[in-house]
C-alpha positions in Angstrom: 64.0 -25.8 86.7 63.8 -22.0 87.3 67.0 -20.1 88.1 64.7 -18.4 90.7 64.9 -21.6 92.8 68.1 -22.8 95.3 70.2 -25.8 94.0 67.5 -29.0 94.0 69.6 -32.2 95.5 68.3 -35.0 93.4 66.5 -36.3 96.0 64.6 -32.9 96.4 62.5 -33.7 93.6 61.3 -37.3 94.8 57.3 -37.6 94.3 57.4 -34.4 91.7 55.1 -34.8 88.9 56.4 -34.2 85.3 55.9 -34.3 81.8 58.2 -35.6 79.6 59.0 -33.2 76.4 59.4 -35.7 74.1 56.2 -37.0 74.3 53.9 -35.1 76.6 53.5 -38.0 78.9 53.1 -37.5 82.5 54.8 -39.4 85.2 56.3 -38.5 89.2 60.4 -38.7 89.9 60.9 -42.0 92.1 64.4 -41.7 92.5 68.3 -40.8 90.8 70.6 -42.5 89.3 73.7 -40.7 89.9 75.8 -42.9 87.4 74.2 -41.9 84.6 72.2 -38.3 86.1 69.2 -39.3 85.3 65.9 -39.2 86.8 63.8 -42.0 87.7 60.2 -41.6 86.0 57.0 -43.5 86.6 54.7 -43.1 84.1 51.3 -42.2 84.6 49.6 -43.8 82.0 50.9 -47.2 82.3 53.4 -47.4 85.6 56.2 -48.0 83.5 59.5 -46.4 84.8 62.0 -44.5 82.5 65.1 -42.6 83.2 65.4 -39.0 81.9 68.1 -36.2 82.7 66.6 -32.9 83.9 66.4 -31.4 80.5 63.9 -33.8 79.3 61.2 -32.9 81.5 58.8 -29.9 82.9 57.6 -29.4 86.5 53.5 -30.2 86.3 51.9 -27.1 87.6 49.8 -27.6 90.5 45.8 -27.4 90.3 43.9 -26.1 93.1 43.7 -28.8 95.4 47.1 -30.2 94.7 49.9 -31.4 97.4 52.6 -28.8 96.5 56.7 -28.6 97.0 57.8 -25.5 97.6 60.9 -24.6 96.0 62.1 -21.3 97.2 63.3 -19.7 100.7 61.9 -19.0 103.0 59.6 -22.4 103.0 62.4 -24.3 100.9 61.4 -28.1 100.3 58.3 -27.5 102.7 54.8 -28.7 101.4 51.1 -27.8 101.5 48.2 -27.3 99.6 47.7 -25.1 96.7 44.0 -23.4 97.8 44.0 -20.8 95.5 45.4 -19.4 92.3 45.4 -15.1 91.4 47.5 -14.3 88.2 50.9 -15.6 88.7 50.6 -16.1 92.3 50.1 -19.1 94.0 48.0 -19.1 97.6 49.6 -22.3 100.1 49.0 -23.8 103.0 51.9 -25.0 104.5 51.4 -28.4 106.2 51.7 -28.5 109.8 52.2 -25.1 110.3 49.1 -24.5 108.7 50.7 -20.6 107.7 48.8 -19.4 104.4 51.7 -17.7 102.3 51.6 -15.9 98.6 54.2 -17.5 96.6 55.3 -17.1 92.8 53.8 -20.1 90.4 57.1 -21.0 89.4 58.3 -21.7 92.7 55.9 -24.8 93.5 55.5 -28.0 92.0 52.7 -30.8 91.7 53.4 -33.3 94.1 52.3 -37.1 93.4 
């Protein structure tokens, strides 16, 4: 996770879709087990779940299209649609607001 983005709660990252460095498989967080720190990761390809700590695994980046989490201020944990991509700049829509904002790529992630 980006130092450019505020302190992510576990449960912040619920529905996120990841892929697991290991292996290159893709999955979304379903929960944390705060025992062990781990994340709770259903597979893609088969719907298995595995736990991973945060270390193990990449933020998808969001295609055009995509349900997005915002990670930065001033739209912190709000989410939208990514409509458009220009360089390393991301074009949203927030939901309900329906506000268009310019954010960096690395502070939005693909949700599931």
């Amino acid at each position: 996770i980006s130092p450019f983005q505020k302190a992510l709660g576990p449960e912040d990252l619920e529905n996120v879709c990841v892929r697991l460095k290991d292996n290159l498989h893709f999955g979304h967080i379903s929960g944390f087990d705060a025992s062990t720190k781990q994340y709770k990761v259903v597979l893609e390809m088969n719907g298995m779940v595995e736990y991973h700590s945060s270390d193990e695994f990449d933020l998808v980046p969001p295609a055009k299209k995509d349900k997005v989490l915002i990670l930065a201020d001033p739209y912190f944990l709000a989410s939208g649609t990514l409509i458009g991509i220009d360089g390393d700049e991301r074009i949203v829509k927030i939901f309900g607001s329906g506000e268009i904002r310019i954010l960096p790529a690395k502070c939005i992630a693909k949700l599931f």
